[in-house]
C-alpha positions in Angstrom: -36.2 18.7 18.1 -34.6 19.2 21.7 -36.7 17.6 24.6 -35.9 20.1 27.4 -35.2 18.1 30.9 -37.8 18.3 33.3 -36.8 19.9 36.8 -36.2 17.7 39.7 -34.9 17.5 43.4 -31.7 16.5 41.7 -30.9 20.0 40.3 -29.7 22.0 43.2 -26.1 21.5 41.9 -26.7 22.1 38.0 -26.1 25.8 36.4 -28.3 28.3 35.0 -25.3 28.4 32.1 -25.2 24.5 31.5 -28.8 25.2 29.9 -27.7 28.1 28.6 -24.8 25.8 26.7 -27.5 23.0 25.7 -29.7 25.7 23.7 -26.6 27.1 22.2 -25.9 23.7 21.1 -29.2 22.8 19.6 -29.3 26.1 17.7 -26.1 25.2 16.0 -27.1 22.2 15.3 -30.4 22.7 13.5 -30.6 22.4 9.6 -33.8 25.3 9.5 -35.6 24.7 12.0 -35.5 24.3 15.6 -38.7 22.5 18.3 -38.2 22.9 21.8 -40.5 20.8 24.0 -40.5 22.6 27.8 -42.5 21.8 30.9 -46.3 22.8 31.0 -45.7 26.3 32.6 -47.0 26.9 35.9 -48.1 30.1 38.4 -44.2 31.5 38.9 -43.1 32.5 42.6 -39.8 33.9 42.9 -37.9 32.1 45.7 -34.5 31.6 46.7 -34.1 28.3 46.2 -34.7 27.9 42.6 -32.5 25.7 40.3 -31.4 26.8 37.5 -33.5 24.6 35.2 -36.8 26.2 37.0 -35.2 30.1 36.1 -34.4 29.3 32.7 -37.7 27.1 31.8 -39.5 30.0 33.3 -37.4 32.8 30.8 -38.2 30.7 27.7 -41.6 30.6 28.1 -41.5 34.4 28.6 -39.6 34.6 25.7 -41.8 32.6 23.3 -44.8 34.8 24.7 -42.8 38.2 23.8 -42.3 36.7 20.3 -45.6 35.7 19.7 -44.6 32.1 19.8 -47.9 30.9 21.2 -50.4 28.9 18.4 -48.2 30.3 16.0 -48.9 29.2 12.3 -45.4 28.1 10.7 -44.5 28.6 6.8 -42.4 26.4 6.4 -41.6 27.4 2.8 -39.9 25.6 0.1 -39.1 22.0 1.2 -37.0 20.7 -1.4 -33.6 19.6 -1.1 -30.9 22.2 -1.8 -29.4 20.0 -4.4 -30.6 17.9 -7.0 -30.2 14.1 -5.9 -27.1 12.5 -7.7 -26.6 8.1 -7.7 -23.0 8.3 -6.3 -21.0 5.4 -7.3 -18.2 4.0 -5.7 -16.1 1.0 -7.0 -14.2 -1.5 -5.2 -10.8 -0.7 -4.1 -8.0 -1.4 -6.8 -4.1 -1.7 -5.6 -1.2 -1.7 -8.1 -1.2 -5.3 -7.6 -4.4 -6.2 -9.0 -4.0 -3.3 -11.6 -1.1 -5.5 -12.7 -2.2 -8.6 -13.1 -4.8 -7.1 -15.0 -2.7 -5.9 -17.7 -0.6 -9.0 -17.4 -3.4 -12.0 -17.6 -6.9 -12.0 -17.0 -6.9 -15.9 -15.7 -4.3 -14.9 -13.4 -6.3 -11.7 -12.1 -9.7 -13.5 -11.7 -8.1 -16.3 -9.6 -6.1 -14.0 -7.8 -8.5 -10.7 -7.0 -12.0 -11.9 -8.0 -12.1 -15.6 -6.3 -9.6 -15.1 -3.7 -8.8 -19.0 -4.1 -5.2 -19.3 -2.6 -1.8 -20.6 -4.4 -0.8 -22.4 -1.6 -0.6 -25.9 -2.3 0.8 -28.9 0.4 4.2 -28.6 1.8 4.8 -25.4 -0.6 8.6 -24.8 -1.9 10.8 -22.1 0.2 9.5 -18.5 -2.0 12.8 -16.2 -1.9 10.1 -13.6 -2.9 8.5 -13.4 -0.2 11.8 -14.2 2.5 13.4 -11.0 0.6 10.3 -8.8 1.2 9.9 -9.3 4.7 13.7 -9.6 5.6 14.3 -5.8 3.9 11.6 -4.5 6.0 12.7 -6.0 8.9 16.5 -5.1 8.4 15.3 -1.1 7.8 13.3 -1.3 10.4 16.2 -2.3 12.8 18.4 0.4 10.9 15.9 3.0 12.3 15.2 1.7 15.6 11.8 0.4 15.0 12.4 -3.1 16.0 12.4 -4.7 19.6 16.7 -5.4 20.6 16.7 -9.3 21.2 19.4 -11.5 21.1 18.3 -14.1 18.8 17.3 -11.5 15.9 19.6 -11.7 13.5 18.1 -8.5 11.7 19.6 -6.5 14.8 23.2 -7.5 13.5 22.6 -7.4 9.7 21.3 -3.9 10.1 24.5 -2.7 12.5 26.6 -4.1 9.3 24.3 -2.1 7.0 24.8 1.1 9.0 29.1 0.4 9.0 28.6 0.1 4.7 26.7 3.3 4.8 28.9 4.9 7.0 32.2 4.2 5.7 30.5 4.3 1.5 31.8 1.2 0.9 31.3 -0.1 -3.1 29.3 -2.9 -4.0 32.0 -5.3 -3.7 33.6 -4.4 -0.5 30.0 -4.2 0.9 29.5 -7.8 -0.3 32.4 -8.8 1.4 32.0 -6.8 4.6 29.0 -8.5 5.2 30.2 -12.2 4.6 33.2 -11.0 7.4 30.9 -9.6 9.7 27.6 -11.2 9.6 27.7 -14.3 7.7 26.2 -16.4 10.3 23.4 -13.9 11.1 22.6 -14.2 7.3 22.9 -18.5 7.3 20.7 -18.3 10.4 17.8 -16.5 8.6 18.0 -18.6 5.2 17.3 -21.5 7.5 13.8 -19.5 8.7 13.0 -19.3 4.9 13.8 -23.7 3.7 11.5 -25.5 5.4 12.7 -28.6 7.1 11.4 -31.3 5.0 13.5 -30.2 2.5 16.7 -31.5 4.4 16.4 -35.2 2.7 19.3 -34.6 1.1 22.1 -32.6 3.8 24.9 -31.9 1.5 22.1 -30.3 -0.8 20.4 -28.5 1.7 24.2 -27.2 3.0 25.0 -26.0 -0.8 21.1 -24.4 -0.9 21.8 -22.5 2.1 25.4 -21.2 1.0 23.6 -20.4 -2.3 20.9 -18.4 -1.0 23.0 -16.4 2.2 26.0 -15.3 -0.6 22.8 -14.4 -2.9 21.0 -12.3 -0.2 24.4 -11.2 0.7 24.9 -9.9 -2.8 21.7 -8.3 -3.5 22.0 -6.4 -0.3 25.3 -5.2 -0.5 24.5 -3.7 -4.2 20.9 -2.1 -2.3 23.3 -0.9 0.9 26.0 0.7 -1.1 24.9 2.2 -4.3 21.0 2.8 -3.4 19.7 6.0 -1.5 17.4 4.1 0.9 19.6 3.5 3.8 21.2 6.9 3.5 17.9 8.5 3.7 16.7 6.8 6.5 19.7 7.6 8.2 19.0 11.3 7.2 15.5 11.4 8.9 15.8 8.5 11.6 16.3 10.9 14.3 14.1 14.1 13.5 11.1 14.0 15.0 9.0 16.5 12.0 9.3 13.4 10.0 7.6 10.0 9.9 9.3 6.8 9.0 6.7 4.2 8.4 7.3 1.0 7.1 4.8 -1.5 5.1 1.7 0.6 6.3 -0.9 1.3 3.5 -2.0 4.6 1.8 -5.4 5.5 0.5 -6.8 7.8 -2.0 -10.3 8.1 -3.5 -10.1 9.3 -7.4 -12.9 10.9 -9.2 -13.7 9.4 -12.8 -14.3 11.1 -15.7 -17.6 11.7 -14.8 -18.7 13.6 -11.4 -20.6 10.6 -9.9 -18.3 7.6 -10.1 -15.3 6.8 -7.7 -12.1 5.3 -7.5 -10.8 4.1 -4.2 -7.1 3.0 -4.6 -4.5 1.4 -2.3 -1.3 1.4 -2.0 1.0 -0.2 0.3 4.9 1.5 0.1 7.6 -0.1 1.8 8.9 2.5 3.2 7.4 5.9 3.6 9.1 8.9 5.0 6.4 12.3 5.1 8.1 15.5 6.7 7.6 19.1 6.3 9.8 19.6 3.1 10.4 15.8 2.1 8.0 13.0 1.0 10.2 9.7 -0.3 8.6 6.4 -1.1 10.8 3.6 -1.5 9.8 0.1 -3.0 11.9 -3.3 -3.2 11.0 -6.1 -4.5 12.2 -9.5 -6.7 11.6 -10.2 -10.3 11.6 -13.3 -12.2 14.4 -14.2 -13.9 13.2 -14.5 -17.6 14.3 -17.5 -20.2 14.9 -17.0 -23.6 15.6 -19.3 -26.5 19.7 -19.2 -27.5 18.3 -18.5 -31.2 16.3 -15.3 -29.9 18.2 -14.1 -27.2 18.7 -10.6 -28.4 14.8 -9.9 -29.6 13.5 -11.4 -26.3 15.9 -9.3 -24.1 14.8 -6.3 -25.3 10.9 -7.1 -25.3 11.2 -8.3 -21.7 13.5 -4.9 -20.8 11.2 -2.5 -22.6 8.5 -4.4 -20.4 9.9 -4.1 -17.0 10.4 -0.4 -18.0 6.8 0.0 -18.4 5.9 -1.9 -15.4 8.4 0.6 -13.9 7.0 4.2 -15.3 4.2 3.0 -14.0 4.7 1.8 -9.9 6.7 4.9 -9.5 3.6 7.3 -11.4 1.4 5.1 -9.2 2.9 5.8 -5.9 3.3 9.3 -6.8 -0.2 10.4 -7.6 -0.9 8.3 -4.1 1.1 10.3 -1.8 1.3 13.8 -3.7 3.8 16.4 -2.4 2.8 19.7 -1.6 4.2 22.3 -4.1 7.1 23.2 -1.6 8.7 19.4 -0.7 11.1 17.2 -2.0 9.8 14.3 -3.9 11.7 11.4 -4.1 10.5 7.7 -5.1 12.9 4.7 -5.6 12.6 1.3 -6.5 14.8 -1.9 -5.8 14.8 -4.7 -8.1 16.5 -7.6 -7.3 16.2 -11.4 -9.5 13.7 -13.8 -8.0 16.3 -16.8 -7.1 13.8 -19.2 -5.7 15.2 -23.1 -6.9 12.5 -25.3 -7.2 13.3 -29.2 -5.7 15.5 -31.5 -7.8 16.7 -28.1 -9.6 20.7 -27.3 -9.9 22.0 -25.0 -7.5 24.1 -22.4 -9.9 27.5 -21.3 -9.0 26.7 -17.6 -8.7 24.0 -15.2 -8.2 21.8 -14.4 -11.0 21.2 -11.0 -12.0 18.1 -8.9 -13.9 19.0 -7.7 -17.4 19.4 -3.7 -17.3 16.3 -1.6 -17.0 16.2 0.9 -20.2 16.3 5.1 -18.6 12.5 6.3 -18.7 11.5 9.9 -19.3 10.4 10.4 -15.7 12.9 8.5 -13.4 16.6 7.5 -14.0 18.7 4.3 -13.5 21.7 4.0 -11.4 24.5 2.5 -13.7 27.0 0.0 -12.6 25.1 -2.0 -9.7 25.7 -6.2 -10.5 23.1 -7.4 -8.3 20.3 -4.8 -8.0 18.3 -2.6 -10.5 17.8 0.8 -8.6 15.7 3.8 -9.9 14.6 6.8 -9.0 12.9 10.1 -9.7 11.8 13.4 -8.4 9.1 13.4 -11.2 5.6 13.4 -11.4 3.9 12.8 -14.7 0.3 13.5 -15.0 -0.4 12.4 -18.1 0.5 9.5 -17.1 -1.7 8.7 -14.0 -4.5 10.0 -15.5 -3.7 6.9 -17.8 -3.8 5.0 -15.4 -6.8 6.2 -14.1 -8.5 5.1 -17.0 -7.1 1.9 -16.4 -8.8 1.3 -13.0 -12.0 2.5 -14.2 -11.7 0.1 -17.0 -10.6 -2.8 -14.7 -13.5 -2.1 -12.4 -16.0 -1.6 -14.8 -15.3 -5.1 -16.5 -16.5 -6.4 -13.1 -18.8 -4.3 -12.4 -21.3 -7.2 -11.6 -19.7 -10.2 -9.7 -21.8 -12.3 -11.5 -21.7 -11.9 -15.0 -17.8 -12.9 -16.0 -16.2 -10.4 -18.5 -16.5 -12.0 -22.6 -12.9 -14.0 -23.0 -12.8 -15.1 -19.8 -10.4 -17.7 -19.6 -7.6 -16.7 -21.9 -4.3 -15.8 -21.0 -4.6 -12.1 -22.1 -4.5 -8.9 -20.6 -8.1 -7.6 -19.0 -7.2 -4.1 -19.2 -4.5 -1.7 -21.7 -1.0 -1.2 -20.3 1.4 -1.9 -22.5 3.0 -5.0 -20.2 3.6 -7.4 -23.4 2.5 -11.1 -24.2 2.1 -13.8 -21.7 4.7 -16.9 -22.6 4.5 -20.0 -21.8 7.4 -19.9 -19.7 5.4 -17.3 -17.5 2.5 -19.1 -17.4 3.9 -21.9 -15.7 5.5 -20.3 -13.1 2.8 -17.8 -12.3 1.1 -18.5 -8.7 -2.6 -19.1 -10.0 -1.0 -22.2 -12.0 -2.5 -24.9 -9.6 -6.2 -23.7 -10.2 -5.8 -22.4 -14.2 -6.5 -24.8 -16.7 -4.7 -23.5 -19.6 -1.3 -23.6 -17.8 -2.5 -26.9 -16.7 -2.9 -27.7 -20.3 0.9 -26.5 -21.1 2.2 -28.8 -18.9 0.6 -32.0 -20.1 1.7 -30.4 -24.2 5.2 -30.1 -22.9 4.9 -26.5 -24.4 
């Protein structure tokens, strides 16, 4: 329904074409039909100083009396809606996180993702995890020019050395030790961000923690630096402007179920993500916990834990792929950066070296760079379907366990997965050291067995 305006002494200056314009619009507008409600009409008498609201009131009713419009019966005919009324159903948003903790532990899921309780717990220990994570993205996005020049950022430096390494394709060791010449203090200066200070009771331990943990950092970035393609690619696309360089920002993607009324929505949040006309790359980095295995099952446990992460690999990189899908005519590349979790806990031994990850076995869909000490880098240009629409399932499983907030899934509190996956047994040893440990009372239960 359009109210027509009235006319008034304030429409000298309006057009006869600006009410023109505002018909045009409410005709395009209108689903079937379309009411007009105009001014009563009156006795017309031509003069020149008409508005053009008074001309054009004046044609419509002329119109509508041509027409026949005048105490006109309407059929309005069928009524119904054009389609037939589905209940659409849309889920809460799942990321690969959450997916993974699902097929992990359920404890450690409804802790985590249901009741949003936090880990944190008074005067927390330094987390290399999380230093590692936010130091990458801060060195690449110096590399690229995305970061503010200052002074006292000692990313600025780091990343100048990273672009000499990439520059001059330095190996892993002479990386390692181009670094330690060049930017050695730059490095000490950000492990101090990461201890807190009220772990400096002891000072020759805290002076051995730093050394340990800027020759670590050192290590694991020299290996990523020399023998990964991140840095080379974002030194590809840096300066082009047809393609985007965006760092840490999250992707979105709503998947239909099996069914035509239910929905997926799933997030995703990349690293680094680089979208051009004939490229689409998706880089990941991140650290993994070093595992422990008894001395008398060494071999066994090795290759349960590898076959494991190689799982929990096919799967991030299928993930991130069926998120940002390439058109049929780009380039797409996804790579992911492992590095071992070296966070010491207080009163622990600082080792002598930097720990590494066991190897990562070759999957069918990505491929593993051989000969890298202190990093785990994999890539593909694969995309298997098969594979997320596995993973579809698995969402749709995870969400549908929770369907109701209220009603907790049967099993609750047992340290097994939620969801299928194929991401192995949860030990003991994992338990303990998983982050939901200060609220879960089964790992608090492993600790007073001594298990």
């Amino acid at each position: 329904m359009l109210y027509f305006p009235r006319p008034s002494s304030n429409d000298k200056d309006s057009s006869f074409k600006s009410y023109r314009d505002l018909i045009y619009v409410a005709i395009t507008r209108a689903a079937r039909t379309l009411t007009i409600v105009l001014k009563k009409r009156t006795k017309w008498v031509e003069s020149p100083t008409d508005t053009g609201i008074k001309v054009f009131i004046e044609l419509m009713h002329r119109w509508a009396e041509d027409k026949g419009y005048f105490n006109r019966e309407l059929v309005w005919g069928e009524v119904k809606p054009h389609q037939e009324h589905k209940d659409i159903l849309v889920f809460d948003e799942t990321s690969h996180s959450e997916l993974e903790r699902s097929q992990t532990c359920r404890m450690h899921h409804y802790f985590q993702d249901m009741r949003q309780v936090s880990t944190m717990v008074p005067l927390t220990s330094p987390s290399y995890a999380f230093f590692f994570h936010s130091t990458m993205s801060a060195i690449c996005a110096a590399f690229i020019q995305q970061r503010l020049p200052s002074r006292v950022d000692p990313s600025i430096e780091i990343a100048g050395a990273v672009a000499q390494i990439v520059d001059r394709g330095l190996d892993e060791d002479e990386a390692f030790r181009f670094l330690k010449t060049q930017v050695y203090d730059n490095l000490y200066t950000l492990m101090e961000s990461m201890i807190p200070m009220y772990f400096l009771g002891d000072r020759a331990r805290h002076e051995d923690l730093l050394n340990f943990y800027t020759d670590s950092f050192a290590h694991q970035l020299a290996a990523i630096a020399s023998e990964s393609q991140l840095f080379v690619i974002l030194k590809t696309y840096r300066g082009k402007p047809a393609y985007r360089i965006l760092i840490e920002k999250s992707v979105r993607k709503v998947l239909p179920a099996h069914n035509e009324t239910e929905f997926l929505p799933i997030v995703g949040i990349p690293d680094i993500k680089i979208i051009g006309p004939d490229l689409t790359y998706v880089a990941d980095y991140k650290t993994i916990p070093i595992p422990r295995f008894d001395e008398d099952q060494v071999g066994e446990s090795l290759e349960v834990y590898e076959q494991m992460l190689s799982t929990k690999t096919q799967q991030q990189v299928n993930y991130y792929q069926g998120m940002v899908q390439a058109d049929a005519n780009h380039r797409y590349l996804a790579e992911l950066l492992y590095v071992a979790d070296i966070t010491l806990v207080e009163g622990e031994e600082i080792p002598k070296t930097c720990a590494t990850l066991p190897h990562i076995n070759q999957g069918p869909n990505y491929k593993v760079i051989a000969g890298v000490n202190h990093a785990r880098a994999l890539y593909t240009d694969r995309f298997d379907r098969d594979q997320f629409a596995e993973t579809v399932v698995q969402i749709q499983d995870l969400r549908k366990a929770y369907q109701d907030n209220s009603v907790r899934p049967e099993d609750m509190f047992q340290p097994v997965p939620l969801v299928g996956g194929g991401l192995g047994e949860v030990t003991s040893d994992q338990c303990q050291q998983c982050g939901s440990s200060v609220h879960c009372a089964f790992s608090k239960y492993l600790y007073l067995m001594g298990v």
